[in-house]
PyMOL Python script that loads the backbone (N, CA, C, O; Angstrom):
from pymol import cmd

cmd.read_pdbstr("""\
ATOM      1  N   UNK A   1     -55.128  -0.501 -61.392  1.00  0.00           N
ATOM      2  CA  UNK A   1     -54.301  -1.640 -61.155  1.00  0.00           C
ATOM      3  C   UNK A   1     -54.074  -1.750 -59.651  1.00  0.00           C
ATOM      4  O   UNK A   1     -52.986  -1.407 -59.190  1.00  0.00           O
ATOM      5  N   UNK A   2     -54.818  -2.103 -59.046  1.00  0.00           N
ATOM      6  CA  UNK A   2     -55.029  -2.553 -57.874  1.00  0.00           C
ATOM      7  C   UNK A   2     -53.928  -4.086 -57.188  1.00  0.00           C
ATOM      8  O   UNK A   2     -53.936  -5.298 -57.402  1.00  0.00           O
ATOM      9  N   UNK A   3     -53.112  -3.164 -56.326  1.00  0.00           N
ATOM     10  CA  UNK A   3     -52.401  -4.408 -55.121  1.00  0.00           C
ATOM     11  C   UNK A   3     -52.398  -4.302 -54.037  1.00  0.00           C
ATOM     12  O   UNK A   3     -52.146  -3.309 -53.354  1.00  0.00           O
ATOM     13  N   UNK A   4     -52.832  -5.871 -53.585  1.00  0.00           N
ATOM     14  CA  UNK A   4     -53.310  -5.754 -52.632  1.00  0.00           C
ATOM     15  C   UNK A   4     -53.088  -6.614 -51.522  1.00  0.00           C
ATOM     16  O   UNK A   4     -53.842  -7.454 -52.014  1.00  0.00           O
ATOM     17  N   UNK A   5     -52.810  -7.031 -50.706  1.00  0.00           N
ATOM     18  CA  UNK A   5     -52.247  -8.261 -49.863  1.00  0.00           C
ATOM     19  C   UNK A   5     -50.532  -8.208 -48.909  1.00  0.00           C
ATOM     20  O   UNK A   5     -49.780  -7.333 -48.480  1.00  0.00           O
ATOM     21  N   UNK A   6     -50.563  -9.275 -48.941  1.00  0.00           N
ATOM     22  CA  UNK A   6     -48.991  -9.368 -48.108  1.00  0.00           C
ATOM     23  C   UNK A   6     -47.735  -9.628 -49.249  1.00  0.00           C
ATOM     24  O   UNK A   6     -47.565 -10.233 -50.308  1.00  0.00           O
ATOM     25  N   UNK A   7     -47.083  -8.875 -48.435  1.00  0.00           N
ATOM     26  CA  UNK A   7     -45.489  -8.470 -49.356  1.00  0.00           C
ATOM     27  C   UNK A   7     -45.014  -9.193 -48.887  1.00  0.00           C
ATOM     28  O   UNK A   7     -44.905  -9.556 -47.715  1.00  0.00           O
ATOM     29  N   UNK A   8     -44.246  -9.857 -50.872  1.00  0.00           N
ATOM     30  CA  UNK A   8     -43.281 -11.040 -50.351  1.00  0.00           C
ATOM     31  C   UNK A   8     -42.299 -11.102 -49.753  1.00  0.00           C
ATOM     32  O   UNK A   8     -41.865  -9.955 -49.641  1.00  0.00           O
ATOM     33  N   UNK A   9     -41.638 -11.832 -49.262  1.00  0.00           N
ATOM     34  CA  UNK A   9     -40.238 -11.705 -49.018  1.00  0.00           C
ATOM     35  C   UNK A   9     -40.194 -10.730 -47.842  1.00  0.00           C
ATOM     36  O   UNK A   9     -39.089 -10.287 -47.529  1.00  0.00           O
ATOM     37  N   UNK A  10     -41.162 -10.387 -47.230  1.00  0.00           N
ATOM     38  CA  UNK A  10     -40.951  -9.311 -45.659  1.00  0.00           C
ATOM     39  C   UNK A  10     -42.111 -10.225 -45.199  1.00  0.00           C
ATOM     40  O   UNK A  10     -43.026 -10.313 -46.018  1.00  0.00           O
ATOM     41  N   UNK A  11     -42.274 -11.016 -43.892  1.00  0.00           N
ATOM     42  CA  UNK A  11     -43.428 -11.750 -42.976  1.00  0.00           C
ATOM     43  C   UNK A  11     -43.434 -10.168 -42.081  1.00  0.00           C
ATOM     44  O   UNK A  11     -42.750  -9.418 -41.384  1.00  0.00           O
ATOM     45  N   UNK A  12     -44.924 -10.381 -42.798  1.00  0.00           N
ATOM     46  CA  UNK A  12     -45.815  -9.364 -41.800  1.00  0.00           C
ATOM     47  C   UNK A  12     -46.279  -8.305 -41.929  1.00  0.00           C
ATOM     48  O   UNK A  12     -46.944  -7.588 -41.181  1.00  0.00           O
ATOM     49  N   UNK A  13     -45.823  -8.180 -43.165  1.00  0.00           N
ATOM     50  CA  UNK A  13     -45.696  -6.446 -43.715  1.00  0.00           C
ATOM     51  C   UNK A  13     -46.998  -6.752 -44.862  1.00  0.00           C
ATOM     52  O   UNK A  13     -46.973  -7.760 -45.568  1.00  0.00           O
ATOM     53  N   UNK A  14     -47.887  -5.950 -44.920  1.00  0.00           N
ATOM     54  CA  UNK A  14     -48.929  -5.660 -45.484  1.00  0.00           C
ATOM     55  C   UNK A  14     -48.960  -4.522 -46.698  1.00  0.00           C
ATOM     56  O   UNK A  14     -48.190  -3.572 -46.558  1.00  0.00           O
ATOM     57  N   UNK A  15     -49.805  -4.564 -47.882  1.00  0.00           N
ATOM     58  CA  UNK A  15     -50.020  -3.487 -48.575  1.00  0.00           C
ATOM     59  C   UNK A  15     -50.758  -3.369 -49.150  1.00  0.00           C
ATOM     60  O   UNK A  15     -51.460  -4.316 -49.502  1.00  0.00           O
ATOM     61  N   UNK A  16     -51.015  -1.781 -49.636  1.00  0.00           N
ATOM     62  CA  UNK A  16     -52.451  -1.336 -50.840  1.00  0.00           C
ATOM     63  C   UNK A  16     -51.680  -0.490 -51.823  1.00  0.00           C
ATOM     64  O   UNK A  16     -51.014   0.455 -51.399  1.00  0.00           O
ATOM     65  N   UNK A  17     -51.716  -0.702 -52.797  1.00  0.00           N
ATOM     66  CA  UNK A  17     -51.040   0.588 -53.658  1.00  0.00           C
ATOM     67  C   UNK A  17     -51.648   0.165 -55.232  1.00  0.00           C
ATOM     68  O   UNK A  17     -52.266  -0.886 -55.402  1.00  0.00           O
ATOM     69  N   UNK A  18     -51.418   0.987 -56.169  1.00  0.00           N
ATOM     70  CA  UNK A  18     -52.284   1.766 -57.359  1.00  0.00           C
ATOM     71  C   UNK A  18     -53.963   1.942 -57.425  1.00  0.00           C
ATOM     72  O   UNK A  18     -54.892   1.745 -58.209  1.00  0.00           O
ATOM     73  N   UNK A  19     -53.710   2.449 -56.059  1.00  0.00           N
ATOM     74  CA  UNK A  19     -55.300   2.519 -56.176  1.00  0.00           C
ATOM     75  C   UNK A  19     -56.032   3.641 -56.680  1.00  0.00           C
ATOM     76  O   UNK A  19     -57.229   3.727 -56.406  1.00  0.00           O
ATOM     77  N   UNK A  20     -55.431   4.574 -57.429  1.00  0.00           N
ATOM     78  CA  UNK A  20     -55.679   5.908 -57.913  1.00  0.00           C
ATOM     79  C   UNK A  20     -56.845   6.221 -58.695  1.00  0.00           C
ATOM     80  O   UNK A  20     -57.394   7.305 -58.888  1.00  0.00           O
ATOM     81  N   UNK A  21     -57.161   4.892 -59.170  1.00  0.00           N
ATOM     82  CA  UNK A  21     -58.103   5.210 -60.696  1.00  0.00           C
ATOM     83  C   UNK A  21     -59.487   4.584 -59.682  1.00  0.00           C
ATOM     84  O   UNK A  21     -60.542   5.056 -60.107  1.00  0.00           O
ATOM     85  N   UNK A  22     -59.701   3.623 -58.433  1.00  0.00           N
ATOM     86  CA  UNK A  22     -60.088   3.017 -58.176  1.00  0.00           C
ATOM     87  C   UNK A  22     -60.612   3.095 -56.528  1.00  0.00           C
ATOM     88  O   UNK A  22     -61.578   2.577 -55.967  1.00  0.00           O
ATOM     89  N   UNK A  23     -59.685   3.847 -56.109  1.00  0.00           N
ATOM     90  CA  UNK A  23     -59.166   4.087 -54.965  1.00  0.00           C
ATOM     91  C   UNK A  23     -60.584   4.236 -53.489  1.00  0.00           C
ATOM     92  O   UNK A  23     -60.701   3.529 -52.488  1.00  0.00           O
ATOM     93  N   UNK A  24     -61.244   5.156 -53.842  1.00  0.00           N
ATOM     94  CA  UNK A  24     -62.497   6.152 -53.164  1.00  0.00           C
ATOM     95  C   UNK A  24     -63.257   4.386 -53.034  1.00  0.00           C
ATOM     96  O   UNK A  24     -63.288   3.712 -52.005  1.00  0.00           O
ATOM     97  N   UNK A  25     -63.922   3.893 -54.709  1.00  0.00           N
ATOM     98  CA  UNK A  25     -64.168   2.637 -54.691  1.00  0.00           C
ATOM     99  C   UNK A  25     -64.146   1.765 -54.054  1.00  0.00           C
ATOM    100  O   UNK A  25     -65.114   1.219 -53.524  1.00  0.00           O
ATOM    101  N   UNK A  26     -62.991   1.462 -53.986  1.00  0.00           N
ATOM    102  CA  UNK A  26     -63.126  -0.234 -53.074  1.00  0.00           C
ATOM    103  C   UNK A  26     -61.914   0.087 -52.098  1.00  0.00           C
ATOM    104  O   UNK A  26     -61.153  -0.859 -51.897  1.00  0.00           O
ATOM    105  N   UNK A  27     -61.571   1.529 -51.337  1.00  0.00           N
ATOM    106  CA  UNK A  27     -61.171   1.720 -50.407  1.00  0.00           C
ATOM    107  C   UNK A  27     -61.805   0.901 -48.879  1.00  0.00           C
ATOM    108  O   UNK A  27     -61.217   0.902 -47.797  1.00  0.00           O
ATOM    109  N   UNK A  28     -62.908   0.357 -49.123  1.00  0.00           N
ATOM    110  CA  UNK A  28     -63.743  -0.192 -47.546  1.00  0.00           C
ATOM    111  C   UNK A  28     -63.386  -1.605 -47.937  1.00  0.00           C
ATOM    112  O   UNK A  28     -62.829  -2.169 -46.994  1.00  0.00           O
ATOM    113  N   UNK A  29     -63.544  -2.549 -49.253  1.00  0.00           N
ATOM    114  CA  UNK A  29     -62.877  -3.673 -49.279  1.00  0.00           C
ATOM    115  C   UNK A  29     -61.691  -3.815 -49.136  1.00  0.00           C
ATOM    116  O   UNK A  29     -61.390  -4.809 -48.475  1.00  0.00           O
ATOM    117  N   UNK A  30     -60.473  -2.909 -49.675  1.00  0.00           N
ATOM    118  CA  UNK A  30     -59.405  -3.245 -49.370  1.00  0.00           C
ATOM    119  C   UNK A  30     -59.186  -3.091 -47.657  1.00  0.00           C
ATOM    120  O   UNK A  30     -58.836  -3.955 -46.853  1.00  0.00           O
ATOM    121  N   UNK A  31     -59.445  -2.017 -47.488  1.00  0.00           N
ATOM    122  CA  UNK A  31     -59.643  -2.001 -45.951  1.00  0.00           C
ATOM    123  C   UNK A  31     -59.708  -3.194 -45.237  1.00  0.00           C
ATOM    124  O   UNK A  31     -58.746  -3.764 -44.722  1.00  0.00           O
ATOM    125  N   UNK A  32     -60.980  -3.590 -45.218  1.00  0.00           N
ATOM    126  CA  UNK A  32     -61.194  -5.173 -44.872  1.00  0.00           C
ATOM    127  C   UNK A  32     -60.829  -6.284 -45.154  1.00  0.00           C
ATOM    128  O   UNK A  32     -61.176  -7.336 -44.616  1.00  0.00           O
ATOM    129  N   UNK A  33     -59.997  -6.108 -46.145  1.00  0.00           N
ATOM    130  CA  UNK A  33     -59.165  -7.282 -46.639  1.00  0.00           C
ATOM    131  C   UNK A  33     -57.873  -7.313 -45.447  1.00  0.00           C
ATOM    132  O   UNK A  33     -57.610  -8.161 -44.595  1.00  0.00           O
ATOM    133  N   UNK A  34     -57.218  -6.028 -45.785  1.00  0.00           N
ATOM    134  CA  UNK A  34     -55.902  -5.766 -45.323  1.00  0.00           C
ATOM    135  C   UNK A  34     -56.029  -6.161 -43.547  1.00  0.00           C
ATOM    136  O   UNK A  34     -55.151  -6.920 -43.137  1.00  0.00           O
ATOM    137  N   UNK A  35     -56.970  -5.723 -42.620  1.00  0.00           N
ATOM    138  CA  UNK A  35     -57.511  -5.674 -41.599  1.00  0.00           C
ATOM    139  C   UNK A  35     -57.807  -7.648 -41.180  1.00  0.00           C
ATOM    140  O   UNK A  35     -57.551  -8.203 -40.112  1.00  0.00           O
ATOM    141  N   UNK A  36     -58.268  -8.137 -42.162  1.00  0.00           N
ATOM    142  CA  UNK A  36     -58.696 -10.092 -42.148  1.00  0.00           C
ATOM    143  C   UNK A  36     -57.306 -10.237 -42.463  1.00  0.00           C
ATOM    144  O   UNK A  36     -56.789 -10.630 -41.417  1.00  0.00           O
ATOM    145  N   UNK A  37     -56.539 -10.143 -43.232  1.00  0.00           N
ATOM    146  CA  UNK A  37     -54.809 -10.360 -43.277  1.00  0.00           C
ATOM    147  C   UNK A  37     -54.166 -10.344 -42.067  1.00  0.00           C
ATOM    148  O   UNK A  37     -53.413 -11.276 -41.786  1.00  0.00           O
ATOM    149  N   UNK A  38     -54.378  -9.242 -41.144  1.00  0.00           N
ATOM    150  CA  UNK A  38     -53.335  -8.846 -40.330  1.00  0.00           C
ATOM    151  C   UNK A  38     -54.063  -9.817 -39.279  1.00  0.00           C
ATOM    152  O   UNK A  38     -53.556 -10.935 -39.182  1.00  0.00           O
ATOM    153  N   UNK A  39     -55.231  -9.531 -38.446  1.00  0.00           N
ATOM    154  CA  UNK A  39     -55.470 -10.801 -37.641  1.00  0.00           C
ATOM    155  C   UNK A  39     -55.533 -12.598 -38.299  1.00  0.00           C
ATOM    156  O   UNK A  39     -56.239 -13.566 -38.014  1.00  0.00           O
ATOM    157  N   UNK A  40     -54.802 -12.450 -38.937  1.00  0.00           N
ATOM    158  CA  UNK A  40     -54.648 -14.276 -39.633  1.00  0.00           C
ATOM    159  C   UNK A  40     -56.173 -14.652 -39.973  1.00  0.00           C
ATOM    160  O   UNK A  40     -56.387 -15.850 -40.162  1.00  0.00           O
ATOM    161  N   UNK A  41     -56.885 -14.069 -40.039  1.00  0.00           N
ATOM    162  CA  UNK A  41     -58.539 -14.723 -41.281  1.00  0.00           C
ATOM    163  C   UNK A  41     -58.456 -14.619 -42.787  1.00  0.00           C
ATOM    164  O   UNK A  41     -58.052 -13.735 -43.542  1.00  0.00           O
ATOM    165  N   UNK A  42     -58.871 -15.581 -42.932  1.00  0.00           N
ATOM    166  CA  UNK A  42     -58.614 -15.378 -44.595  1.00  0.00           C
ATOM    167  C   UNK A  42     -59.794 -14.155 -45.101  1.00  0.00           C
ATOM    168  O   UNK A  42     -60.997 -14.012 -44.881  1.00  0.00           O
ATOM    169  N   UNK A  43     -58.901 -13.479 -45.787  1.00  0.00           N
ATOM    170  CA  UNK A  43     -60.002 -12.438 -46.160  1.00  0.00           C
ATOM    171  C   UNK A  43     -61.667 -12.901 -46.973  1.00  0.00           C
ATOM    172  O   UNK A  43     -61.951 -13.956 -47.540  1.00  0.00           O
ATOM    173  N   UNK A  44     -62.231 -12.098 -46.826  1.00  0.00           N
ATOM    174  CA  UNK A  44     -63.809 -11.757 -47.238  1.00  0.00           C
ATOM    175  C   UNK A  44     -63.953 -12.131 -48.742  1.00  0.00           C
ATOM    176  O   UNK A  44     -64.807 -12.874 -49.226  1.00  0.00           O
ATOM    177  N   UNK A  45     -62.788 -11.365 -49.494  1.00  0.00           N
ATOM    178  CA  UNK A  45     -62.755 -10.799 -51.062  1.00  0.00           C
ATOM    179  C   UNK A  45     -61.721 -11.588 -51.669  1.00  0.00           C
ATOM    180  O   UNK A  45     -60.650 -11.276 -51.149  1.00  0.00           O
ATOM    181  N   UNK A  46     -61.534 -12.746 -52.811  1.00  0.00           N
ATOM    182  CA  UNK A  46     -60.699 -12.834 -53.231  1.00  0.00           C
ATOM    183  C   UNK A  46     -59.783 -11.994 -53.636  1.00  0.00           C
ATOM    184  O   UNK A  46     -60.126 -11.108 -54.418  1.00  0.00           O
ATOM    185  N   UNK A  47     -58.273 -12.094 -53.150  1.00  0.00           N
ATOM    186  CA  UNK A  47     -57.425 -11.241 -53.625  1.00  0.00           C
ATOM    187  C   UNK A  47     -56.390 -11.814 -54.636  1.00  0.00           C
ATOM    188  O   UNK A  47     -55.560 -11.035 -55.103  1.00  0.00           O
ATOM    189  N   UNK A  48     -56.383 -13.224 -55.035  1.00  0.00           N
ATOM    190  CA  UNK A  48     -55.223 -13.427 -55.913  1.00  0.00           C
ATOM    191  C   UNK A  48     -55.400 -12.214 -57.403  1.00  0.00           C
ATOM    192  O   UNK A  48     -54.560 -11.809 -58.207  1.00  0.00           O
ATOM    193  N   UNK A  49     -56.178 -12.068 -57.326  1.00  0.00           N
ATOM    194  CA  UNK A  49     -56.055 -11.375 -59.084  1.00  0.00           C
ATOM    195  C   UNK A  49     -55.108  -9.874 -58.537  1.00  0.00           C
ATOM    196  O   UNK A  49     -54.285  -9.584 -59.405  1.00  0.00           O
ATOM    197  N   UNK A  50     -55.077  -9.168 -57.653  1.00  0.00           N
ATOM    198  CA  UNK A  50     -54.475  -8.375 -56.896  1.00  0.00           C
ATOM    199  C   UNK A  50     -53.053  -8.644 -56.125  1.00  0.00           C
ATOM    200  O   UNK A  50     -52.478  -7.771 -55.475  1.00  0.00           O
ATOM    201  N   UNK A  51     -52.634  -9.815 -56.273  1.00  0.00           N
ATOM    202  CA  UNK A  51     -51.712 -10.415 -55.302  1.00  0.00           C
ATOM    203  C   UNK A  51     -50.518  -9.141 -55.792  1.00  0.00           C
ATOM    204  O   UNK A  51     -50.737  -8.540 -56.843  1.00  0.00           O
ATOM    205  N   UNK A  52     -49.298  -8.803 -54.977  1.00  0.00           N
ATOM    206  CA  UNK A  52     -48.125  -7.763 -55.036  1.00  0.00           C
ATOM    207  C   UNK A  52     -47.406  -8.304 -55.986  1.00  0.00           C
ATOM    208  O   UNK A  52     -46.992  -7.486 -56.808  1.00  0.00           O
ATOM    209  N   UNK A  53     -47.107  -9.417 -56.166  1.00  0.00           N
ATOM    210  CA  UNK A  53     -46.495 -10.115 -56.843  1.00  0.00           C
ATOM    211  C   UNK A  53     -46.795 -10.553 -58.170  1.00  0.00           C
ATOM    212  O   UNK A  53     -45.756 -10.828 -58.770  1.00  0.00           O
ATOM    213  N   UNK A  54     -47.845 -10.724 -58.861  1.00  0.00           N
ATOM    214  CA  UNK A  54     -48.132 -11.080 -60.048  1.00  0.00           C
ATOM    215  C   UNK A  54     -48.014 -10.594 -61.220  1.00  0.00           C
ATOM    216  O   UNK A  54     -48.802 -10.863 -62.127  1.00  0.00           O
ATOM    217  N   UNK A  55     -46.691  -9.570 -61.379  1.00  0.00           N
ATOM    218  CA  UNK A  55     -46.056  -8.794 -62.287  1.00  0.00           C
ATOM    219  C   UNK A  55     -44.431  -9.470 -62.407  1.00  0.00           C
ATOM    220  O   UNK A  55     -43.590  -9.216 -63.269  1.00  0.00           O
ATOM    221  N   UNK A  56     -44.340 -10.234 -61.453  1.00  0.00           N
ATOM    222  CA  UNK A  56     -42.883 -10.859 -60.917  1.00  0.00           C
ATOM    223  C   UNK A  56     -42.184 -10.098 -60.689  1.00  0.00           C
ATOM    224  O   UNK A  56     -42.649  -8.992 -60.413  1.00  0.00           O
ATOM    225  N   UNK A  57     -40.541 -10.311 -60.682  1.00  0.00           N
ATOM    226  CA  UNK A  57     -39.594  -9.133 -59.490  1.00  0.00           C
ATOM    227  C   UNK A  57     -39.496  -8.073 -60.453  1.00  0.00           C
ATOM    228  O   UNK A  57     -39.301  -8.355 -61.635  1.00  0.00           O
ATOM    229  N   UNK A  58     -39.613  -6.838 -60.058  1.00  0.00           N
ATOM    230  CA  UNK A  58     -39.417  -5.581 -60.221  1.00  0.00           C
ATOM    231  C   UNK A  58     -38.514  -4.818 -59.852  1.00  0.00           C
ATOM    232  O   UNK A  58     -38.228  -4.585 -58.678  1.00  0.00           O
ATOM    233  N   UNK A  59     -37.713  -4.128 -61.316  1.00  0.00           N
ATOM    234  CA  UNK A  59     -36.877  -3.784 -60.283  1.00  0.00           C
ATOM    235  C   UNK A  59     -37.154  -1.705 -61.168  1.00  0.00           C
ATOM    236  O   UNK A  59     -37.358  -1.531 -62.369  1.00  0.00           O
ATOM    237  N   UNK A  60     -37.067  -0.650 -60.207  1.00  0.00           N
ATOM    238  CA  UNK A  60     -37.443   0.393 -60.152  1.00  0.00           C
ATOM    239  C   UNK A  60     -36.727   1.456 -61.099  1.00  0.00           C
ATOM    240  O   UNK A  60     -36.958   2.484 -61.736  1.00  0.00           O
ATOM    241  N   UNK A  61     -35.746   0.589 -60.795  1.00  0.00           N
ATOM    242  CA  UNK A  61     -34.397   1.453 -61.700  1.00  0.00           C
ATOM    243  C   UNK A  61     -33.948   0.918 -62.713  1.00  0.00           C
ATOM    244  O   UNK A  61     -32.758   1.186 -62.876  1.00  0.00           O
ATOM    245  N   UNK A  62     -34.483   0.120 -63.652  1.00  0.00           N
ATOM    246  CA  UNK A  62     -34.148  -0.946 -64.997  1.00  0.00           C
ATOM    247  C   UNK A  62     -34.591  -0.055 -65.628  1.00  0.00           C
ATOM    248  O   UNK A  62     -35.619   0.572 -65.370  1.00  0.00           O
ATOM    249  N   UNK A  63     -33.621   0.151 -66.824  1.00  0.00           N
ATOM    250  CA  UNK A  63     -34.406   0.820 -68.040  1.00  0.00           C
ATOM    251  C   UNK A  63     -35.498   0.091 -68.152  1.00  0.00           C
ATOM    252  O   UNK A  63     -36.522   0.695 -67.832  1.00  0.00           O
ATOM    253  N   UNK A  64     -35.635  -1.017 -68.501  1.00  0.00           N
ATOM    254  CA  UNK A  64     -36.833  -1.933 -68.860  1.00  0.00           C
ATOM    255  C   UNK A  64     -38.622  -1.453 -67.928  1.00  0.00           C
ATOM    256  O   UNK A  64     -39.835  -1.579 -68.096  1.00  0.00           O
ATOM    257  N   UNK A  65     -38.038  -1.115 -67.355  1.00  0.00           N
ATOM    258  CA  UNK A  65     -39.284  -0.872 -65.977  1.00  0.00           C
ATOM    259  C   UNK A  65     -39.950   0.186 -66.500  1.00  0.00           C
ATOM    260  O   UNK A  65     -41.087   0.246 -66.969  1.00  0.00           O
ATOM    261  N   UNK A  66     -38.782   1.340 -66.315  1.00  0.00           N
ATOM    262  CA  UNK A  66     -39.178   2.474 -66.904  1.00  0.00           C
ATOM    263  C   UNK A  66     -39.652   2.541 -68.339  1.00  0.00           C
ATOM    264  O   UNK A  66     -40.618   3.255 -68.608  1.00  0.00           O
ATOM    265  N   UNK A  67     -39.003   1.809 -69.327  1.00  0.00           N
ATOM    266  CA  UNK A  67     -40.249   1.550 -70.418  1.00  0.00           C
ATOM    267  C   UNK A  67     -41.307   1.452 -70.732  1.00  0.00           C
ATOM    268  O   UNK A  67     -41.953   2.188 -71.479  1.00  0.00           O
ATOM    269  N   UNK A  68     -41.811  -0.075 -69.852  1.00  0.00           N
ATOM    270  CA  UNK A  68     -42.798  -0.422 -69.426  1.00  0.00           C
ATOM    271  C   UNK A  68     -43.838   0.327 -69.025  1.00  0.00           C
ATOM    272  O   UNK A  68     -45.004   0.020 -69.276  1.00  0.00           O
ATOM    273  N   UNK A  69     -43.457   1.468 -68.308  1.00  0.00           N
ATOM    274  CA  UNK A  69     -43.809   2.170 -67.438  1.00  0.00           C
ATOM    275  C   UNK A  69     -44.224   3.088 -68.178  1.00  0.00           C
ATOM    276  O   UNK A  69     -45.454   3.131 -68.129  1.00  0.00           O
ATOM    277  N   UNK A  70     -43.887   3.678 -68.696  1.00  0.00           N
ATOM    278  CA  UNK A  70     -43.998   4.966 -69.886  1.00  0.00           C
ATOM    279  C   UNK A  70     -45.007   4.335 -71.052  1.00  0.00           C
ATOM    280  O   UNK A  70     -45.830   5.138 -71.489  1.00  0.00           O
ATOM    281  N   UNK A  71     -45.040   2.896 -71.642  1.00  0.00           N
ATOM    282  CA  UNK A  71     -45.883   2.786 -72.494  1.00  0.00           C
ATOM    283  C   UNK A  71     -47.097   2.387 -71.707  1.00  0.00           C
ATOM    284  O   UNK A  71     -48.202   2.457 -72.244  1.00  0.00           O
ATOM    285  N   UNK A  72     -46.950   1.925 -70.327  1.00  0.00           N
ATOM    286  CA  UNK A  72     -48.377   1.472 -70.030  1.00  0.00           C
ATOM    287  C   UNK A  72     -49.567   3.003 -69.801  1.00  0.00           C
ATOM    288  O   UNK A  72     -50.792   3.085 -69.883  1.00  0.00           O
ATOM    289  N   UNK A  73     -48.667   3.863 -69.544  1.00  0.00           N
ATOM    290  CA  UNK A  73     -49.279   5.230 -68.960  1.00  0.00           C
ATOM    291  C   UNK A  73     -49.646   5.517 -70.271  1.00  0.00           C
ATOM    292  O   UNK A  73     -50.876   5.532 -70.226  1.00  0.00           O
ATOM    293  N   UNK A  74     -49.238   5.796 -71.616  1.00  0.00           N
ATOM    294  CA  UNK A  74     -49.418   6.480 -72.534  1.00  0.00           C
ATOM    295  C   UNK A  74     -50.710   5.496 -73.526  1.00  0.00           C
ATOM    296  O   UNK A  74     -51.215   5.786 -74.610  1.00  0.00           O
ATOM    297  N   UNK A  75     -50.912   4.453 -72.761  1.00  0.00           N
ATOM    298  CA  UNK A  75     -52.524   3.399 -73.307  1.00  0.00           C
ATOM    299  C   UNK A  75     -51.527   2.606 -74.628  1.00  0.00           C
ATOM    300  O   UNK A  75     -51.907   2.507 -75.795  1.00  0.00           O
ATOM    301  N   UNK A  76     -50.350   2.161 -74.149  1.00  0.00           N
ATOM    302  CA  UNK A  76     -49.718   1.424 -75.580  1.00  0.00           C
ATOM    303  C   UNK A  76     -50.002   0.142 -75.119  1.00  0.00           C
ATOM    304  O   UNK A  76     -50.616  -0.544 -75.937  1.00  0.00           O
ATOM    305  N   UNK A  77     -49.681  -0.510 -73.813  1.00  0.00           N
ATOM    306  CA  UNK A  77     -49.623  -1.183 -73.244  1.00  0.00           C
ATOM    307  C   UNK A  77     -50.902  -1.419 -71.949  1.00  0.00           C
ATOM    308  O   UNK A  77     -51.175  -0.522 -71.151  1.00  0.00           O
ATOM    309  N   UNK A  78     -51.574  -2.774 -71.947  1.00  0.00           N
ATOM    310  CA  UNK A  78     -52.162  -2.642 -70.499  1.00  0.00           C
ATOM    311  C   UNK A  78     -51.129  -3.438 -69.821  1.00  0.00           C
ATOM    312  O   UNK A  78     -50.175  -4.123 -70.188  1.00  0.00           O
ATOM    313  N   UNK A  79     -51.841  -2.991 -68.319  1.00  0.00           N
ATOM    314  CA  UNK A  79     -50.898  -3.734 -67.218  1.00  0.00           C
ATOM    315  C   UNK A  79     -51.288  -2.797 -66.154  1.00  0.00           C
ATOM    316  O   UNK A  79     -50.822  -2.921 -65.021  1.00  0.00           O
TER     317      UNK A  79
END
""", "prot")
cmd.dss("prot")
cmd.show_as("cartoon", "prot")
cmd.util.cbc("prot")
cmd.orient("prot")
C-alpha cells in the first residue's frame, strides 16, 4: 500500500510511506516522483492511485483505526 506525493494540509512537505511489501521495487520511481514534486514538474508516474489522502482523515488513536488496522493486517480486510 503505497503513498506517495504531497501532504495535505502542510504546503511543501512531501512523502513516501508503506512501502514495505514494495519498497526495494519502485524505490527509484518513487524517488523520482518525490524529486519532480519538489522542483514543481509534474511527475513522470501517475500518482493519484497513491495520493496520502485517499483513505480520507485518519485519525491514529480511534478505536476505529485500530480496528481497521488489525483486520487489514490479519487478510480480513484489503486496504
Amino acid at each position: 500500500m503505497l503513498a506517495l506525493g504531497k501532504f495535505p494540509g502542510l504546503d511543501g512537505f512531501l512523502a513516501a510511506g508503506g512501502c514495505s511489501d514494495v519498497g526495494i521495487a519502485t524505490s527509484s520511481g518513487a524517488g523520482r516522483s518525490l524529486a519532480e514534486l519538489a522542483v514543481g514538474q509534474t511527475p513522470t508516474f501517475d500518482l493519484e492511485p497513491h495520493r496520502l489522502d485517499r483513505f480520507g482523515s485518519i485519525d491514529p488513536f480511534a478505536p476505529a483505526f485500530w480496528e481497521r488496522r488489525g483486520q487489514a493486517r490479519s487478510g480480513k480486510v484489503s486496504g
